[in-house]
N, C-alpha and C positions, 0 to 999 in steps of 0.2 A: 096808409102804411102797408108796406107790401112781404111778404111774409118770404124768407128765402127758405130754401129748402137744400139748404149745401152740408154735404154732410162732414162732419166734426173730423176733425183734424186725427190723424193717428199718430200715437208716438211713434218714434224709431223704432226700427228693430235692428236691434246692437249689433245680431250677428249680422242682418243685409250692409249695415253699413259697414262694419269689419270686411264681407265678400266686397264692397264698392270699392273698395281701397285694396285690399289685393288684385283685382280683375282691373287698377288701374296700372298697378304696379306691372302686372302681367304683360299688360298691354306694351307698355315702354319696353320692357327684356323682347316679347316678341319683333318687337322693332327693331330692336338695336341688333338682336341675331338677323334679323331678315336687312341691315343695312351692311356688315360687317361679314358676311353671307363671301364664301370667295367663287361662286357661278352663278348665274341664273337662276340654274336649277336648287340649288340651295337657298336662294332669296326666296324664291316659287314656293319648296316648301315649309319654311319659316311663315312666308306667309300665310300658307293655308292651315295653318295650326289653330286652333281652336283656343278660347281663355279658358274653358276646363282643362284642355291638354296643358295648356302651361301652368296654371296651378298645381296641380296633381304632380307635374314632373317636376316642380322647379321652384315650387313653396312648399307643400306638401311631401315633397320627395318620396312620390308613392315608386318602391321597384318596380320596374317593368314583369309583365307577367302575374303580378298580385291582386288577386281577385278583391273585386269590391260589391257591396251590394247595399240599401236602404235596408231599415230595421225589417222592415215587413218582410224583403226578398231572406235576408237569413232567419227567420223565426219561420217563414213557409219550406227552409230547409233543417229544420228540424234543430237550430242553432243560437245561444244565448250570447247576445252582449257580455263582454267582461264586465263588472262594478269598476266605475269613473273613468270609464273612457269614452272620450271626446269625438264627435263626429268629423271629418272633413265636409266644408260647406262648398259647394259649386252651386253651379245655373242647373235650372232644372229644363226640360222642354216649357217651352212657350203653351201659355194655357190656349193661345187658340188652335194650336197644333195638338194637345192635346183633346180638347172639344173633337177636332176632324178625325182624330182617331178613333176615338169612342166610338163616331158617328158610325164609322168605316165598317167597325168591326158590326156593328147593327146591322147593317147594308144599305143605312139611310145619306143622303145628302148631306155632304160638310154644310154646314150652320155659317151662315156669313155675319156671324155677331162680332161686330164691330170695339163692340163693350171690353174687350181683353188688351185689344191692340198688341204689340208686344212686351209684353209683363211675362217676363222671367221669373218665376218662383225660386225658392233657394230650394235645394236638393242635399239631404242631410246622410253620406256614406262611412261605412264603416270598412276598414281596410281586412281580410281574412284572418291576420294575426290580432285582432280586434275584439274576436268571438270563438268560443267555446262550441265545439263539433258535441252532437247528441251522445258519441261513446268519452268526450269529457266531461260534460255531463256528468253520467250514469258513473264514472270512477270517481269524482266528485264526491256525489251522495255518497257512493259505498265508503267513501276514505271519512265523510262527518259521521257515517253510522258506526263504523270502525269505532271512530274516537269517544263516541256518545257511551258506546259498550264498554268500552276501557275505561272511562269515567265511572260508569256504575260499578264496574265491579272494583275498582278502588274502593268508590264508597260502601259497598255494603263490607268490604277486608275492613274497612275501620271501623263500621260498627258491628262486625263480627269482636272485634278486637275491644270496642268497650262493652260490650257485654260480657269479657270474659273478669272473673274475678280474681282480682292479681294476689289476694291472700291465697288462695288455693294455688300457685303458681309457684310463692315461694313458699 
């Protein structure tokens, strides 16, 4: 009996397979612009368009000019997610593109592991109208601490108010 050693099946992951189907969808629109294309040069750059580029422009409908960044890249600018907003998913670099960078930046030799191949990770961005800038923030708190203090002193006018004894009133 020979014992295998294959490792266990992973579920889905809902969002890759939701990106597989838009990056197919993609794929088809960049075609059909790069056949309907009316020069060369416009087939040319239909086709050098990227399936981020066409996501982003053309499912996502990110405006042109609008800053994007990963959670990390706006938290390292001093900046919070809105509550319940939704990432846009694209391809991330290639992990062994990644691996040779790292390397690069060490000053050591790209790593010829094989083990990656090309596996796209998914890349989770947030569009600038997405996240709250640090001076929103900061008017944020001041505007719950605003409210917090306006609540108190409500409440202690109304227990000012039943401590007062309403026989000596009228």
């Amino acid at each position: 009996m020979e014992a295998t050693t294959e490792k266990p099946k992973r579920k889905p992951n809902p969002n890759r397979e939701k990106l597989l189907l838009l990056s197919a969808d993609a794929k088809a629109l960049k075609s059909q612009f790069a056949d309907e294309a009316d020069s060369p040069e416009d087939a040319e750059y239909w086709e050098s368009q990227t399936i981020n580029f066409m996501l982003l422009k053309y499912f996502y409908k990110v405006p042109d000019g609008m800053e994007l960044g990963t959670f990390h890249q706006w938290k390292a600018k001093n900046c919070m997610i809105k509550k319940g907003e939704k990432a846009l998913v694209i391809w991330g670099q290639p992990l062994r593109a990644q691996k040779a960078d790292k390397a690069e930046a060490k000053g050591e030799p790209s790593p010829e592991d094989e083990d990656f191949g090309d596996y796209f990770p998914m890349c989770f961005l947030f569009r600038a109208d997405q996240v709250l800038t640090a001076e929103e923030i900061e008017a944020e708190k001041k505007s719950k601490a605003d409210r917090r203090e306006k609540r108190q002193q409500i409440a202690q006018a109304i227990e000012d108010l039943k401590a007062v004894e309403l026989d000596l009133v009228l």
